[in-house]
C-alpha positions in Angstrom: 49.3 80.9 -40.8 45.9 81.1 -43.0 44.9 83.0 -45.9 42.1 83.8 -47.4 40.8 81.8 -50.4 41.1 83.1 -54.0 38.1 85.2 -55.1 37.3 83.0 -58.0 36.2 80.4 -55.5 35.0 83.1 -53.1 32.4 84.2 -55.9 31.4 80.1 -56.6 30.8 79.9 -52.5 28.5 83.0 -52.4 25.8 81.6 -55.1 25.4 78.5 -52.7 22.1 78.5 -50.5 22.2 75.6 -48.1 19.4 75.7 -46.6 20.4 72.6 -44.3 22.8 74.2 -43.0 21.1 77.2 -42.5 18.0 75.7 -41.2 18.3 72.1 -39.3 21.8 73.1 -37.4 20.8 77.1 -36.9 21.0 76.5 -33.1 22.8 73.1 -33.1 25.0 73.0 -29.5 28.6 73.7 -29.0 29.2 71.4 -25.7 30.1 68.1 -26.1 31.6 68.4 -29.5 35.1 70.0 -29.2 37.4 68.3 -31.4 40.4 66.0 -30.8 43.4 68.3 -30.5 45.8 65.1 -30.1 44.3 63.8 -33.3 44.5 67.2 -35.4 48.6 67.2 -34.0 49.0 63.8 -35.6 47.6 64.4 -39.1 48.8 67.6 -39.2 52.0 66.3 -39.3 51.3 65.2 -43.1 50.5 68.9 -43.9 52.7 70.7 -46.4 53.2 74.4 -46.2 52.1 76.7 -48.9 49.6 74.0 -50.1 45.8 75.0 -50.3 43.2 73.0 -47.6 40.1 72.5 -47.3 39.1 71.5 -43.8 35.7 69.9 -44.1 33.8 69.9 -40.5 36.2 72.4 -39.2 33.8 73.3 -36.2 36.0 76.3 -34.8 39.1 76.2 -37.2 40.9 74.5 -34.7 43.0 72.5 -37.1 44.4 75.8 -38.4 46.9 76.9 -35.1 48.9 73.8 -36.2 49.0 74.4 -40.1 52.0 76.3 -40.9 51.5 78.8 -44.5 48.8 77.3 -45.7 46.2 78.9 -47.4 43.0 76.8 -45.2 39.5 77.2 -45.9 36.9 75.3 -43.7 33.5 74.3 -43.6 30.7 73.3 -41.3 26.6 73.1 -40.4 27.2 74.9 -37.0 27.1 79.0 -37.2 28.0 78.8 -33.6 31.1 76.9 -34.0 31.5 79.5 -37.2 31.4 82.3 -35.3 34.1 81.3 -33.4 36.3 80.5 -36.1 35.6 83.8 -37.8 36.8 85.2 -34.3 40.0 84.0 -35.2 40.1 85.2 -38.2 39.5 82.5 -40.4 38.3 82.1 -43.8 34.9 79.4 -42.9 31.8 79.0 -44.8 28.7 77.5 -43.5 27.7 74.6 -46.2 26.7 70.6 -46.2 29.3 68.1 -47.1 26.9 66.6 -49.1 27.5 69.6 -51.7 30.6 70.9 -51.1 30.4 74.6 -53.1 33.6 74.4 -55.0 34.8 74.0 -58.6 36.9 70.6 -59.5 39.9 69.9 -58.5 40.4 73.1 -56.6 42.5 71.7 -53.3 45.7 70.4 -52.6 44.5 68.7 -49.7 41.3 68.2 -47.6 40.7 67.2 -44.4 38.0 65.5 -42.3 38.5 64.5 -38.8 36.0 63.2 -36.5 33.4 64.1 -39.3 32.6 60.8 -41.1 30.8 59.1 -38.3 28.2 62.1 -38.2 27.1 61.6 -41.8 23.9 60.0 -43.5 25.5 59.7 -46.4 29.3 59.4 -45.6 29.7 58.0 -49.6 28.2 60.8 -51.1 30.3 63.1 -49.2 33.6 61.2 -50.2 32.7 61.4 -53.7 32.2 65.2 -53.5 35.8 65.0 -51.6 37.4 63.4 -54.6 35.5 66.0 -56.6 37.5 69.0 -55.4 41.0 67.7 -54.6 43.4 68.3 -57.4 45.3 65.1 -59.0 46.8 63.1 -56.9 45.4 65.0 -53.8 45.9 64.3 -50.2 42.6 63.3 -47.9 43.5 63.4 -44.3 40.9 61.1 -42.2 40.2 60.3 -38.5 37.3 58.6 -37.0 36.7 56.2 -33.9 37.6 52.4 -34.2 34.5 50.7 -33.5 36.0 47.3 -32.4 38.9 49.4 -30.5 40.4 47.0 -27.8 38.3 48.1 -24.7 34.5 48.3 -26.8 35.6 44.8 -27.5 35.2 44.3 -24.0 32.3 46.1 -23.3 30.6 44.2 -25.9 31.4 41.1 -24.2 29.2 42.2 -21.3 26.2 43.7 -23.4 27.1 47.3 -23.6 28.7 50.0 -26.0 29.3 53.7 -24.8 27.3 54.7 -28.5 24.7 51.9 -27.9 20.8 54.2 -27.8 19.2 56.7 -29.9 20.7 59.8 -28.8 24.3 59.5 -29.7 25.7 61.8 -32.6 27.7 58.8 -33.6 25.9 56.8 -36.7 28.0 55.2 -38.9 30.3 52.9 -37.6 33.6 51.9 -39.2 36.9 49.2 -38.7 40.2 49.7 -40.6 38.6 46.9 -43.4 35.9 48.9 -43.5 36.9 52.0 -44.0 39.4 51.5 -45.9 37.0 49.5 -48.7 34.8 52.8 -48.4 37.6 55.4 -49.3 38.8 53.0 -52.4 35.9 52.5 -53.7 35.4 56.4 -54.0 38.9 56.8 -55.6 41.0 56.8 -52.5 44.9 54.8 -51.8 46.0 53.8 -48.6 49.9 55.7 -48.5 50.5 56.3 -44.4 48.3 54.9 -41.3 49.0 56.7 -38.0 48.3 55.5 -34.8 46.7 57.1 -31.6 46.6 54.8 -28.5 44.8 51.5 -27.5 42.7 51.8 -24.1 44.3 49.5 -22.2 43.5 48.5 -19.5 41.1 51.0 -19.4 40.2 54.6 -21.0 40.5 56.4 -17.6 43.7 55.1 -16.9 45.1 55.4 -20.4 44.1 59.0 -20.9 45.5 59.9 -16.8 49.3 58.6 -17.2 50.7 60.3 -19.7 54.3 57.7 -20.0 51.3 55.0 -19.9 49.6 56.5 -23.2 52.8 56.4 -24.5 53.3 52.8 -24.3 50.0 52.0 -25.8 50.7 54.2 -29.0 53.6 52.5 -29.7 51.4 49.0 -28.9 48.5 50.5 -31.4 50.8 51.3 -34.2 51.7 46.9 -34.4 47.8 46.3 -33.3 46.1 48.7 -35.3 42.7 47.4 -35.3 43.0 47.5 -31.4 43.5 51.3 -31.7 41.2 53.9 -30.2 41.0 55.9 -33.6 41.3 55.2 -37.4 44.0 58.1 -38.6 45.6 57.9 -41.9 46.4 59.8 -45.3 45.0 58.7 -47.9 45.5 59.8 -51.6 43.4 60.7 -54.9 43.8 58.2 -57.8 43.0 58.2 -60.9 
């Protein structure tokens, strides 16, 4: 359950003008980019009720329907995926993660999933992160492993399912590197999850259900092998 967010921070929101946002991604397209509900389960699972979140990249609020009291707030470039969000009742704003329009240390938490890889400036972004979480604030992360067990593979044969100019995908991260990113931005380390390694293949993986199983158990002792980077990570001083 969502509510709406305080009207101190509502009137801070309205004196934003992003005209990226408003501009570049006016028509940007829905298809293609539906987020990872498997992934949102996981993290969610780290989720505190009554705590306030901000949910940066929150496309259509999706991340919401498995938040339980919280009072959720969410962000994004799209006014399509907005939209859709608003449908559902939702408390969204359309703004960069560049210049996230809050005060300091406003949110108990804030979320990102599947977001980081899309950025120019992904450091700039976690700084403005660290910005608005309160002391000692929670930061909720997924991205895709870029050395994940079967792109290993591919590489070995001269090919990479981002490899070319059109992919949304540009930045690139491992566990190491990640992880040196979010501490050098003011960020700990406290819980890694895992999601599943594509072994043998990601057809197979993804079409036997007891098989996917298996291979999350495998990816939480061979993490860097994993499909996804999931964790928690928290604010520090």
């Amino acid at each position: 359950m969502s509510t709406r967010a305080d009207s101190e921070t509502r009137g801070t929101i309205s004196e934003i003008i992003d005209f990226h946002a408003k501009e570049a991604h006016r028509n940007a397209p829905l298809r293609g980019c539906e987020p990872s509900i498997e992934r949102q389960k996981i993290l969610s699972r780290h989720v505190k009720s009554g705590v306030f979140l901000l949910d940066v990249g929150c496309w259509d609020g999706s991340f919401s329907q498995f938040l339980d009291e919280v009072k959720y707030v969410g962000i994004d470039i799209n006014r399509q995926a907005l939209e859709l969000a608003k449908q559902k009742g939702l408390d969204v704003i359309m703004a960069s993660c560049d210049h996230l329009p809050f005060k300091d240390e406003t949110f108990d938490v804030c979320s990102m999933i599947e977001v980081i890889e899309h950025l120019y400036s992904p450091e700039k972004t976690l700084r403005e992160v660290y910005r608005i979480l309160k002391d000692n604030g929670e930061f909720l992360l997924a991205t895709p492993n870029f050395v994940n067990f079967i792109d290993r593979i591919n590489v070995l044969f001269g090919k990479h399912p981002i490899a070319g100019t059109e992919h949304q995908h540009i930045r690139f991260f491992t566990w190491k590197t990640l992880n040196a990113l979010l501490e050098k931005c003011g960020f700990k380390l406290e819980k890694r999850e895992a999601w599943f390694i594509p072994f043998p293949t990601r057809t197979i993986t993804r079409k036997f259900p007891r098989w996917r199983k298996l291979m999350r158990i495998m990816a939480k002792a061979l993490p860097n092998l994993d499909e996804g980077l999931l964790g928690k990570w928290r604010k520090i001083s």
